[in-house]
C-alpha positions in Angstrom: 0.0 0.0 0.0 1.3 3.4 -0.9 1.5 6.1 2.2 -0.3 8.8 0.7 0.6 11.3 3.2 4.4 10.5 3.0 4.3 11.2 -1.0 2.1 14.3 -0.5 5.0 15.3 2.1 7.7 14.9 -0.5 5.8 16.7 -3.2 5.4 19.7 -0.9 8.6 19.7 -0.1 9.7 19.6 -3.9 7.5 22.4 -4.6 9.1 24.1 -1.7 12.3 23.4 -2.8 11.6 24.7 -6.3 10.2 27.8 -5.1 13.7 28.4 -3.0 15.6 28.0 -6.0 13.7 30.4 -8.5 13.7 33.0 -5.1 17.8 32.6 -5.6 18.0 33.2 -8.9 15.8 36.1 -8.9 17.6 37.5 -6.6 20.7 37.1 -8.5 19.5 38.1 -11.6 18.3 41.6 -9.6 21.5 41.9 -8.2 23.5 42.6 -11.7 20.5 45.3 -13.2 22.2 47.7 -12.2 25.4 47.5 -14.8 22.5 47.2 -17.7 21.2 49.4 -20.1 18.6 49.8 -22.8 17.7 46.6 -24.3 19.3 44.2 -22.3 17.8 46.2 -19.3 14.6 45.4 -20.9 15.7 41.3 -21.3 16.5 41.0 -18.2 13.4 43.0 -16.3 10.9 40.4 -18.7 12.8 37.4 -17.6 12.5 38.6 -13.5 8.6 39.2 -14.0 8.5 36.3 -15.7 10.3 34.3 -12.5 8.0 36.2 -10.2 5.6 35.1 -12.4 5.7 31.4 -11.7 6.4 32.2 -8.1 3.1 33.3 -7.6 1.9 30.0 -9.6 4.1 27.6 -7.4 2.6 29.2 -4.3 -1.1 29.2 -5.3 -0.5 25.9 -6.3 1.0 25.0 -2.6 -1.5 26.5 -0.8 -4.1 24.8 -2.9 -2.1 21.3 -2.1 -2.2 22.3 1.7 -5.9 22.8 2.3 
């Protein structure tokens, strides 16, 4: 018999996990915007909303999951 609580543990955790990681790279990708300009300035804002984006998605999801 699967443990259905253990595997909805893991997943959560995974989603956390995943949400950590795109947090990092956001923040890394914000840390250089400040030595761009014009239309890699642009790039690089798109790709951040984009990020924050799926953020958003991940934790609606997870708190969906966690009802």
């Amino acid at each position: 018999m699967i443990n259905l609580k253990t595997r909805k543990t893991k997943h959560v955790n995974f989603v956390l996990d995943h949400i950590h990681h795109m947090h990092r790279s956001l923040t890394e990708k914000a840390k250089s915007l400040d030595e761009l300009k014009g239309k890699e300035l642009n790039s690089k804002v798109k790709e951040i909303q984009s990020i924050s984006k799926r953020m958003k998605q991940c934790r609606k999801y997870l708190n969906l999951i966690l009802l």
